[in-house]
C-alpha positions as CSV (number, residue, x, y, z in Angstrom):
1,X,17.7,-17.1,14.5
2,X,18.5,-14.0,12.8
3,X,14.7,-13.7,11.4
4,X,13.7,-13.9,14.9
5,X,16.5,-11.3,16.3
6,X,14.3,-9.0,13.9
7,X,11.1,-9.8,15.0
8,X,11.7,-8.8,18.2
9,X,12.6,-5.4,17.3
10,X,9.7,-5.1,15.0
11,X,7.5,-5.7,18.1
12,X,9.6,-3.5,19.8
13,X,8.4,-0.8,17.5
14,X,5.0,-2.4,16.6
15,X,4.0,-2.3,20.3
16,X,4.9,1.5,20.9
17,X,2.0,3.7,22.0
18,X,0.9,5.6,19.1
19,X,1.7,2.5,16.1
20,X,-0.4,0.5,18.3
21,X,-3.2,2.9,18.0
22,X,-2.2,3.1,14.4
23,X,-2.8,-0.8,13.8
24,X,-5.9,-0.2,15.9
25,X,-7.8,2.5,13.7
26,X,-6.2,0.2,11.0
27,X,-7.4,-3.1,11.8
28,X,-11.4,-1.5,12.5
29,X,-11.5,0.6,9.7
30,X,-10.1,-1.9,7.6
31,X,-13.4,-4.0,8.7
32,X,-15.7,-1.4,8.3
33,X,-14.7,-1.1,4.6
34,X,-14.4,-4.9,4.4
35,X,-18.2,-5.0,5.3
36,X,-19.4,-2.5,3.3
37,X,-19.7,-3.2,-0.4
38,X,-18.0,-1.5,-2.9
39,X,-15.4,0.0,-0.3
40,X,-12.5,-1.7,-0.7
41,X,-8.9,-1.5,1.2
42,X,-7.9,0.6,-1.8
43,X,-10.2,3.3,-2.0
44,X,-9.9,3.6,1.9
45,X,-6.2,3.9,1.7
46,X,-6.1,6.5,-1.1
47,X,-8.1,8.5,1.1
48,X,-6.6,8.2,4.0
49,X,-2.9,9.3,2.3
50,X,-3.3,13.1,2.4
51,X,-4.4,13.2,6.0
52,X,-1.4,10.5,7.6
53,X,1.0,12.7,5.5
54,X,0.3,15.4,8.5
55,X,0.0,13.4,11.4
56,X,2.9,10.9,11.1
57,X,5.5,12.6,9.3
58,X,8.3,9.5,9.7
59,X,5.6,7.0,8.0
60,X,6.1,4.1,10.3
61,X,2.9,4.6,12.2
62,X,0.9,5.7,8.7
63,X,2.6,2.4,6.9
64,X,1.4,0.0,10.0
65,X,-2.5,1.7,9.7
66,X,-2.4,0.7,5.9
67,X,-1.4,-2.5,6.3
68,X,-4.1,-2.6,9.0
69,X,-6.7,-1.6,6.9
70,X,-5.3,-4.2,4.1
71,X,-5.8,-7.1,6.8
72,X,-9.0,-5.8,8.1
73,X,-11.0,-5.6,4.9
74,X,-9.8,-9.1,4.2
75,X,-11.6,-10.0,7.1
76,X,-14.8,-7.9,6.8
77,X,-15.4,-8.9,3.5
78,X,-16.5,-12.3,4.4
79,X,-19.2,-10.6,7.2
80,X,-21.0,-9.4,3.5
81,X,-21.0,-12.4,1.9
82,X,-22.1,-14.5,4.2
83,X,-25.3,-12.6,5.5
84,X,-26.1,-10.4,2.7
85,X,-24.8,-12.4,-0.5
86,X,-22.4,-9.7,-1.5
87,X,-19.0,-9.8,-1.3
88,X,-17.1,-6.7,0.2
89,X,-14.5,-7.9,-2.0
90,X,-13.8,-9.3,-5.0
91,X,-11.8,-12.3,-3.3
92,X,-14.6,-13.2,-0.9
93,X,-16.8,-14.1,-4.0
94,X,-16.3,-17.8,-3.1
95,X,-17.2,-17.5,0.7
96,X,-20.4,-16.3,-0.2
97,X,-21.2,-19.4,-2.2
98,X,-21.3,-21.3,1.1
99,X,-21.3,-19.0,3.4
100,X,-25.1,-17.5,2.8
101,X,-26.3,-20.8,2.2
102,X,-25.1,-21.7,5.8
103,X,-26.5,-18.3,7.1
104,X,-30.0,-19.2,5.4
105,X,-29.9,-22.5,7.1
106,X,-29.7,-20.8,10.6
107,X,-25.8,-21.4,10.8
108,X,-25.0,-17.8,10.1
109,X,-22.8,-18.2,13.2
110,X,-20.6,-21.2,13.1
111,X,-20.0,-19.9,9.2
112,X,-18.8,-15.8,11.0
113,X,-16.6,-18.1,13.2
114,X,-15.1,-20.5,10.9
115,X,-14.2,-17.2,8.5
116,X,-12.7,-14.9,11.6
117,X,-10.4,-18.1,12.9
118,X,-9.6,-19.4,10.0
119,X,-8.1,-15.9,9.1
120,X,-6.5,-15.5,12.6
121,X,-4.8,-19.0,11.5
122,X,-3.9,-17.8,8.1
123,X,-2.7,-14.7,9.1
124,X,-0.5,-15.8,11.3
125,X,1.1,-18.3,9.5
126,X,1.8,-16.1,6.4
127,X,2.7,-13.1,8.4
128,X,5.8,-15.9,9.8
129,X,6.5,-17.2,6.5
130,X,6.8,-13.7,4.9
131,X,9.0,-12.7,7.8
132,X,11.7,-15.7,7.4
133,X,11.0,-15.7,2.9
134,X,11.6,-11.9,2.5
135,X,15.5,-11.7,4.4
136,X,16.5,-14.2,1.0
137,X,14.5,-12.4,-1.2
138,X,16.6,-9.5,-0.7
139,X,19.6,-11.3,-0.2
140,X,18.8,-11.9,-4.4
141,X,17.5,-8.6,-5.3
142,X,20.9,-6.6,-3.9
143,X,23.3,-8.1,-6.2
144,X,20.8,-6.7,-9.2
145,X,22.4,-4.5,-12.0
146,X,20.9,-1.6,-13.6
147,X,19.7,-3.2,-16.0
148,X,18.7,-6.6,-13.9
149,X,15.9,-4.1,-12.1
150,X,15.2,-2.5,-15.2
151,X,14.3,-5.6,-16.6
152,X,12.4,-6.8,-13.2
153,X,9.8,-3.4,-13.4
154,X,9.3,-4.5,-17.4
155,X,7.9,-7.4,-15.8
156,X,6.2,-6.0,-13.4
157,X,3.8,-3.5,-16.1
158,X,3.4,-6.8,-17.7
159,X,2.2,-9.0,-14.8
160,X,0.2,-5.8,-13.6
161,X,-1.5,-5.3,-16.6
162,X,-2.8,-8.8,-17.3
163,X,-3.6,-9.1,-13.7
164,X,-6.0,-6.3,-13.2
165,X,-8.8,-6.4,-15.7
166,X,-10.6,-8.7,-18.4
167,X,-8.1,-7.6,-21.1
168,X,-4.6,-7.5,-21.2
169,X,-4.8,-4.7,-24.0
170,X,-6.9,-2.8,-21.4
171,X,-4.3,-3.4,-18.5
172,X,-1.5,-2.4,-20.8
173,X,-3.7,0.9,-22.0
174,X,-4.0,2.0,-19.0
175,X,-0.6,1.5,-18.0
176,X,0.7,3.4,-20.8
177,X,-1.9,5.8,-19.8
178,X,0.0,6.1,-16.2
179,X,3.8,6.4,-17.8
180,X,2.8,8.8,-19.7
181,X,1.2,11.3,-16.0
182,X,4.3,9.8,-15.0
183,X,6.7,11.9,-17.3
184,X,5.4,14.9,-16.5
185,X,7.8,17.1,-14.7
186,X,11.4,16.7,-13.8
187,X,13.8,14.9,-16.1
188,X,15.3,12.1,-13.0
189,X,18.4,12.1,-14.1
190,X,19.5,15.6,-15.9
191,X,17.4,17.0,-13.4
192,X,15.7,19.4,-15.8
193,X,12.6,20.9,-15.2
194,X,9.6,21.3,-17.4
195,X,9.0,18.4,-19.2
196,X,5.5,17.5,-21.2
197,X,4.4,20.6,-18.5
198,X,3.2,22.7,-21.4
199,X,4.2,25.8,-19.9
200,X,2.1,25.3,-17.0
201,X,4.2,25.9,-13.6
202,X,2.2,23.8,-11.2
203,X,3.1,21.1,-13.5
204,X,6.9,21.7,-13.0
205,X,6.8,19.2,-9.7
206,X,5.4,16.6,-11.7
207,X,1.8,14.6,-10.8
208,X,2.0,13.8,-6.8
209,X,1.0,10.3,-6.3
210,X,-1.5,11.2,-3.8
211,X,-3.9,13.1,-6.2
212,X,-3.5,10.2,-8.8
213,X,-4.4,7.8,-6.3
214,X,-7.1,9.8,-4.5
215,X,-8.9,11.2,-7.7
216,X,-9.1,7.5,-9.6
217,X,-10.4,5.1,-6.2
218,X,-12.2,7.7,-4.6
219,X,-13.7,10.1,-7.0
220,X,-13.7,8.1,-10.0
221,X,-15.6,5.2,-7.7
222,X,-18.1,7.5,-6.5
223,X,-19.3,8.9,-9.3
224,X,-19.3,5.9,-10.9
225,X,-21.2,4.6,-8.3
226,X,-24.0,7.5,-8.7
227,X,-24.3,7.4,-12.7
228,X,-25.0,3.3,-12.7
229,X,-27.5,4.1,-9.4
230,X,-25.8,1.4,-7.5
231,X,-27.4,2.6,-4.1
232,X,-29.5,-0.4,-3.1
233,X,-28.5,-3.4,-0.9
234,X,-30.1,-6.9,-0.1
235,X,-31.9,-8.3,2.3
236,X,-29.7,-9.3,5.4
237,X,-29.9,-12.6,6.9
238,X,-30.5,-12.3,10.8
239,X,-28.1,-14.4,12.7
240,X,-29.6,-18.2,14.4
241,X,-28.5,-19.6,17.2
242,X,-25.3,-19.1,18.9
243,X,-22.3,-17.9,17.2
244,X,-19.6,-20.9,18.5
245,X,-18.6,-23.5,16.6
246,X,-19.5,-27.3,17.4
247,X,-16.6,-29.9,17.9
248,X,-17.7,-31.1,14.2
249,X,-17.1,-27.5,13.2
250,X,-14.2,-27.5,14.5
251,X,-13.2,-31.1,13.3
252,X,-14.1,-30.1,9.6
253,X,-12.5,-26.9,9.5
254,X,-9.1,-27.0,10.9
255,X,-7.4,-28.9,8.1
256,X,-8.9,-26.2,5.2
257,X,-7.5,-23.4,7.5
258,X,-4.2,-25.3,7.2
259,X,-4.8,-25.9,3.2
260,X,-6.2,-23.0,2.7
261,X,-3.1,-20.8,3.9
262,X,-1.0,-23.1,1.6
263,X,-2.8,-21.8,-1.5
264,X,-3.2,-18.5,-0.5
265,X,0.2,-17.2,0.6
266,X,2.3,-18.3,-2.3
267,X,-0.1,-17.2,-5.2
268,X,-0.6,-13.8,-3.1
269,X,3.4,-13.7,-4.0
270,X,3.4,-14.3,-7.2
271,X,3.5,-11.3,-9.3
272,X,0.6,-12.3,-11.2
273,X,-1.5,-13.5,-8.5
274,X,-4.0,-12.4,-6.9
275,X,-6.1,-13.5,-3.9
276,X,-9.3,-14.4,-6.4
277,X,-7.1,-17.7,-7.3
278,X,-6.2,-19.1,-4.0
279,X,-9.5,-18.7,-2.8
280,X,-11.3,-20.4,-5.8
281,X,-7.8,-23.5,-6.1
282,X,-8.8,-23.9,-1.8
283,X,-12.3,-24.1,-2.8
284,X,-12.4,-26.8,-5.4
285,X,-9.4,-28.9,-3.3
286,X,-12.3,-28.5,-0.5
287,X,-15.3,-29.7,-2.5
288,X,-12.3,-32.8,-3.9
289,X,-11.3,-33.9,-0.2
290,X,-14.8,-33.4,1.5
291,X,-16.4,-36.1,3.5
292,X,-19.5,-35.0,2.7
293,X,-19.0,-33.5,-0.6
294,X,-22.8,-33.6,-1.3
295,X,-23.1,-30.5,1.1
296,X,-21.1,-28.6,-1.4
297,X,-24.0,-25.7,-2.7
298,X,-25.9,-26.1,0.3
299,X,-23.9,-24.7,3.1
300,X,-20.9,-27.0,3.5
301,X,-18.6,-25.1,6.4
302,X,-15.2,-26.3,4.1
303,X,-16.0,-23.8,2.1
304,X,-15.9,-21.0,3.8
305,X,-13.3,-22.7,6.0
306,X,-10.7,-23.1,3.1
307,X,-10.9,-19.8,0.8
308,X,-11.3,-17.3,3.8
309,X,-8.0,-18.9,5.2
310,X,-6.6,-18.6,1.6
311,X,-7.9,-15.0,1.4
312,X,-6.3,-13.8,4.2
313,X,-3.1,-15.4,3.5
314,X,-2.7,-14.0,0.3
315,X,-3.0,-10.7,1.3
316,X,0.6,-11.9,3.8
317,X,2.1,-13.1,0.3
318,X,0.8,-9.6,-1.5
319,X,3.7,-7.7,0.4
320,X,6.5,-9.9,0.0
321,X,7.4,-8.6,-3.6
322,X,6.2,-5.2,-2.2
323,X,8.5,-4.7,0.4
324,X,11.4,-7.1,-0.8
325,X,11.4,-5.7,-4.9
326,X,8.6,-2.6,-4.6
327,X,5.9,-4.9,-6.7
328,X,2.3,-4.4,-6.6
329,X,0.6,-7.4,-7.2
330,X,-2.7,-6.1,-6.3
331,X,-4.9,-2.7,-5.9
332,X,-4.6,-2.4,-2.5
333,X,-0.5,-2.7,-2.6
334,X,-0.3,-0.2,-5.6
335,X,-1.9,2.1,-3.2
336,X,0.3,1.2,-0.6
337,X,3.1,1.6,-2.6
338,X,1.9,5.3,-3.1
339,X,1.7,5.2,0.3
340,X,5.8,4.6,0.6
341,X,6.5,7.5,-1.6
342,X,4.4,10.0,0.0
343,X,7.2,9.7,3.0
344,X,10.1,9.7,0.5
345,X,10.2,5.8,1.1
346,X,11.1,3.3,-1.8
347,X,9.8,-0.9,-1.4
348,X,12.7,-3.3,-2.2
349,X,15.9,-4.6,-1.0
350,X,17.5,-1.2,0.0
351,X,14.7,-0.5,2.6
352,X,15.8,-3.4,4.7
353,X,19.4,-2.2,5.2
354,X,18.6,1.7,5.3
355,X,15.5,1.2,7.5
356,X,14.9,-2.0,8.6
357,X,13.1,-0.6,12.0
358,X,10.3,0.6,9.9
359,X,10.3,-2.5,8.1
360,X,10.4,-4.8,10.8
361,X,8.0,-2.5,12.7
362,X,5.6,-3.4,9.9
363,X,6.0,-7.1,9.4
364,X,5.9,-7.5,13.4
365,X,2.7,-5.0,13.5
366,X,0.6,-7.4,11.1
367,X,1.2,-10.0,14.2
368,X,-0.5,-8.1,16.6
369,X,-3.1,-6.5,14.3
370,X,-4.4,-10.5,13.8
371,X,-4.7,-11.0,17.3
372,X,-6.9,-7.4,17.2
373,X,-9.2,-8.5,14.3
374,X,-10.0,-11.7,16.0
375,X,-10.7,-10.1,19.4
376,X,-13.3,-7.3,17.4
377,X,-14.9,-9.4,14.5
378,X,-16.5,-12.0,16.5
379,X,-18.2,-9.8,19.3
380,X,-18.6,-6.7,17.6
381,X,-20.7,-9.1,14.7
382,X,-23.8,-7.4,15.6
383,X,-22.0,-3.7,15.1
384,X,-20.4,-4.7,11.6
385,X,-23.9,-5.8,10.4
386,X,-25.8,-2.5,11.5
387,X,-23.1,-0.9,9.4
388,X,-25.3,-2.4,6.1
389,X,-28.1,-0.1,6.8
390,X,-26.0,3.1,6.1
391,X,-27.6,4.9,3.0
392,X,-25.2,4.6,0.0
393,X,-25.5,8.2,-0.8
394,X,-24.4,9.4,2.6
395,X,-21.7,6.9,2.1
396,X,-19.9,7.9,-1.2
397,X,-20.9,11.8,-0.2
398,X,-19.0,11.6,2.5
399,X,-16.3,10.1,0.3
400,X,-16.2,12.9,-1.9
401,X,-16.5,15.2,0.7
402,X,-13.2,13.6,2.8
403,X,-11.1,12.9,-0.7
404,X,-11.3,17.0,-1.1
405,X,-10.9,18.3,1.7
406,X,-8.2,15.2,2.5
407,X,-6.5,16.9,-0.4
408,X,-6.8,20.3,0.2
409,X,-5.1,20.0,3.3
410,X,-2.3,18.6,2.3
411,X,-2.0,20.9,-0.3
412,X,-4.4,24.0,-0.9
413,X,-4.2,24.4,-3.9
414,X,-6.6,25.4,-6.8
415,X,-4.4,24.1,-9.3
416,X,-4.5,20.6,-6.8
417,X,-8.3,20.9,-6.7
418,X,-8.1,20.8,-10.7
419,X,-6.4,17.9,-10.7
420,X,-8.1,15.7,-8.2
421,X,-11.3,16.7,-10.4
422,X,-9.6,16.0,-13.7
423,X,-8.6,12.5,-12.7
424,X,-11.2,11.7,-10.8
425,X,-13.5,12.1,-13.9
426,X,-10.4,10.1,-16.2
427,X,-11.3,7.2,-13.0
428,X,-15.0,6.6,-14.2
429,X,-14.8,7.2,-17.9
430,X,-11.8,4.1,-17.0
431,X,-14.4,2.6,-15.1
432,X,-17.2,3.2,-17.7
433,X,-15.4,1.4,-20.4
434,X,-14.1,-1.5,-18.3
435,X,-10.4,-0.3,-18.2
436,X,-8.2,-1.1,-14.6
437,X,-7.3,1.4,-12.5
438,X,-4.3,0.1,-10.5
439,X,-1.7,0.0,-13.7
440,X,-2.4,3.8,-13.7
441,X,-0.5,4.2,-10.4
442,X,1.9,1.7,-10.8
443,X,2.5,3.6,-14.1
444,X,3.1,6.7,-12.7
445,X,4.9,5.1,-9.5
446,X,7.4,2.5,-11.3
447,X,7.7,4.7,-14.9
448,X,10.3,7.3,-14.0
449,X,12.4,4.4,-11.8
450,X,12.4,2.4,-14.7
451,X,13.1,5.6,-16.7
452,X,16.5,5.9,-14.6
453,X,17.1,2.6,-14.5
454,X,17.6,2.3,-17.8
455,X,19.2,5.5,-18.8
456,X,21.9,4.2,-16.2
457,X,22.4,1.4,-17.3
458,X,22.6,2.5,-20.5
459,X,25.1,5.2,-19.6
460,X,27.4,1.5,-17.9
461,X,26.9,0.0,-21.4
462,X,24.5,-2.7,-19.4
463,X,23.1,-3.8,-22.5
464,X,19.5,-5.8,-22.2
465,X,21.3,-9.6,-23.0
466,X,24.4,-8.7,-20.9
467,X,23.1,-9.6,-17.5
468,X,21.6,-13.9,-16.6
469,X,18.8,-12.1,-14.3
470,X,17.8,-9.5,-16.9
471,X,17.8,-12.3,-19.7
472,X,15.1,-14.6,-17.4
473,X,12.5,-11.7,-16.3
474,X,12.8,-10.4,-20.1
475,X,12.0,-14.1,-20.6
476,X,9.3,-14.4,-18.2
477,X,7.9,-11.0,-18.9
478,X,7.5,-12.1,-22.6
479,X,6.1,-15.4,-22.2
480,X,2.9,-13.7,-19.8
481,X,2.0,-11.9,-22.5
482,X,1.9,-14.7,-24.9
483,X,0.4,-17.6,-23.8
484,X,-2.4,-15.8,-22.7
485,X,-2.6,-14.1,-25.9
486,X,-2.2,-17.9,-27.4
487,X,-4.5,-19.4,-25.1
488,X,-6.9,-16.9,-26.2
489,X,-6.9,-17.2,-29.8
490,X,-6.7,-21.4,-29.3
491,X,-10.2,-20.9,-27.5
492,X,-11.7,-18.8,-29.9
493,X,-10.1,-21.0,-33.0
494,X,-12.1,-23.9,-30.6
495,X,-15.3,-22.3,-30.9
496,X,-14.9,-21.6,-34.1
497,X,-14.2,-24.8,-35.1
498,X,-17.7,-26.4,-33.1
499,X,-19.6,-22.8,-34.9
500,X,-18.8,-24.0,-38.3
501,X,-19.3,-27.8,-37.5
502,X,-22.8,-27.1,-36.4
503,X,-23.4,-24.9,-39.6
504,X,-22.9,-28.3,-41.5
């Protein structure tokens, strides 16, 4: 009853004037990205930090637009794949399996409907089950040591860094890469100034998060885009017939949606999860419990059905660690969390007793932006696929263009201008060699807490085998490093193996 005590006051807030314009711009922005390839939630968020800073200096309204935009380009994304073939995302690579085949058989429709409800229903249902999970999460994380959260962001640059990325040396690289930005300035807890600043007084402040943030999604992406002369786009698939689902539709869809959520929400949570997985474990328990499993890689509406629902739920699951323990578990929640420390705001269990009306206001504001997206993406269809024929180099000029002068005004400053520019070109030569760019911020975000975490603990005598807690994520943090690393070298002694058998 208490869960629900909150909820009301979170609508209270989520339904005042300006945060409902927030979740507006959110929620449609969020879908233009979401349709456009290559734009993600991240990159739009990063961008968008600078200029909220101004407008909504309390962050509630700012916080409710990003999570907006998080839910919104979950939601576009599937409009990509399933007339043009290309996922907006990364996590709607499994709608477009079914989903274009469905639009190339003249069901383009049914297969924009399935995806829209089904993420209404997902939605929903993880936006209620993250609203009663995170009160007992924090309930946990408040009786943490020094040391106990210490050892929980150690597991966190783990999980992070084998996450993002092919390579967990990559992940870890560029992790280190983001401790080491993250150092820069003031010592936390002796509070003096000028560290690794090499004598250079805008450096004193340390490396806003902003900048970082800005520079590697926005600049770095751009320019990447230009040098690899991504700019074309396929051939769209004109929507047949009428957009409404058929009683069989309906019939066939309504128990993935259900399934779908299940899968989604819970690996969205998990600190090494990701929304890629619940789509792709919805998918093959789909093709497994299909009555007509022969329509599987010809336009079967289960599968779009299942993974858009598990999509959309994941991204519900994504901000339980980040609001309950402050723990990205994907790009767009790094960003986010960027997005709590421009306004001087820190995820975890201390936000929900020293500002639970911005929390709540958020949590009860992802309710009413679902009921938003549903009411634009399904008549505003035509709109979002017209948004396909916008030139790419308009596009990422005008994302250059809006990441500078985004920047500048928060801050004009020609030192600032150096450093967007700096980073931005450290984002594509990451991107050129295949390195992540999310570990970077969490780096520079989560290194100095850890930092005082530890020096505090250390300072109580908390010693790393002192505390249960510590003892398990130490544990847990160790083992995801490696059994993939064993899994790895088992494969490759596999292939070996069969390499040297065929020799004889």
């Amino acid at each position: 009853m208490q869960t629900f005590g909150h909820l009301v006051d979170g609508l209270a807030v989520a339904l005042q004037p300006f945060n409902l314009i927030c979740a507006f711009i959110g929620v449609t922005l969020g879908t233009l990205i979401g349709v456009l390839p290559g734009i993600g939630p991240a990159l739009t968020i990063a961008l968008l930090l600078p200029v909220t800073f101004q407008l909504d200096p309390s962050g509630t309204g700012a916080l409710i637009m990003f999570a907006g935009i998080y839910y919104g380009g979950m939601y576009g994304g599937s409009t990509t794949s399933i007339l043009l073939n290309t996922p907006g995302e990364s996590s709607s690579m499994v709608t477009a399996v079914e989903g274009n085949k469905m639009a190339k058989a003249g069901r383009g429709g049914p297969a924009l409907a399935t995806a829209a409800i089904g993420s209404f229903v997902a939605g929903l249902l993880a936006t209620l089950a993250l609203a009663f999970i995170a009160p007992w999460v924090v309930k946990f994380a408040l009786a943490f040591k020094f040391i106990d959260k210490f050892a929980l962001m150690v597991l966190a640059f783990v999980t992070v860094s084998a996450a993002f990325g092919n390579s967990a040396l990559r992940g870890l690289t560029s992790l280190f890469i983001g401790l080491v930005i993250g150092l820069i300035g003031k010592d936390i807890v002796s509070g003096q100034n000028g560290r690794l600043t090499m004598g250079l007084v805008d450096l004193r402040g340390g490396i806003e998060v902003t900048i970082l943030a800005v520079a590697l999604f926005a600049i770095g992406e751009a320019l990447a885009v230009a040098a690899t002369h991504q700019l074309s786009t396929g051939t769209v698939e004109a929507i047949k017939g009428s957009l409404w689902m058929s009683k069989e539709d309906w019939r066939r869809s309504w128990k993935p949606w259900l399934r779908g959520t299940l899968f989604g929400f819970p690996i969205g949570a998990m600190p090494a999860g990701g929304a890629e997985i619940g789509t792709f474990l919805s998918y093959a328990a789909e093709k497994r419990l299909a009555e007509k499993p022969e329509e599987f890689g010809h336009g079967a509406i289960e599968g779009v059905a299942g993974p858009e629902a598990a999509n959309n739920a994941s991204a519900a699951g994504t901000l339980v660690p980040l609001l309950t323990l402050g723990l990205p578990t994907s790009a767009t929640a790094a960003v986010m969390l960027a997005g709590f420390q421009q306004f001087g705001l820190q995820p975890g269990a201390q936000l929900f007793t020293s500002n639970p009306e911005l929390v709540w206001g958020l949590i009860a504001s992802l309710l009413v932006a679902n009921f938003m997206l549903l009411a634009l993406n399904l008549p505003l269809v035509g709109l979002w696929v017209k948004l396909l024929s916008i030139p790419r180099p308009w596009l990422y000029a005008g994302i250059l263009l809006f990441a500078t002068l985004g920047t500048l005004a928060s801050n004009p400053s020609p030192a600032q201008l150096a450093m967007l520019l700096a980073f931005g070109l450290m984002g594509y030569g990451l991107r050129l060699y295949d390195y992540p760019i999310a570990p970077v911020v969490v780096g520079l975000i989560l290194g100095p807490l850890a930092e005082e975490q530890l020096r505090k603990a250390l300072q109580l005598h908390q010693g790393f085998f002192s505390s249960v807690p510590a003892m398990i994520l130490f544990s847990i943090a160790a083992l995801a490093l490696i059994v993939p690393a064993y899994m790895r070298w088992r494969g490759r002694g596999k292939v070996l193996t069969q390499l040297a058998a065929t020799e004889d």
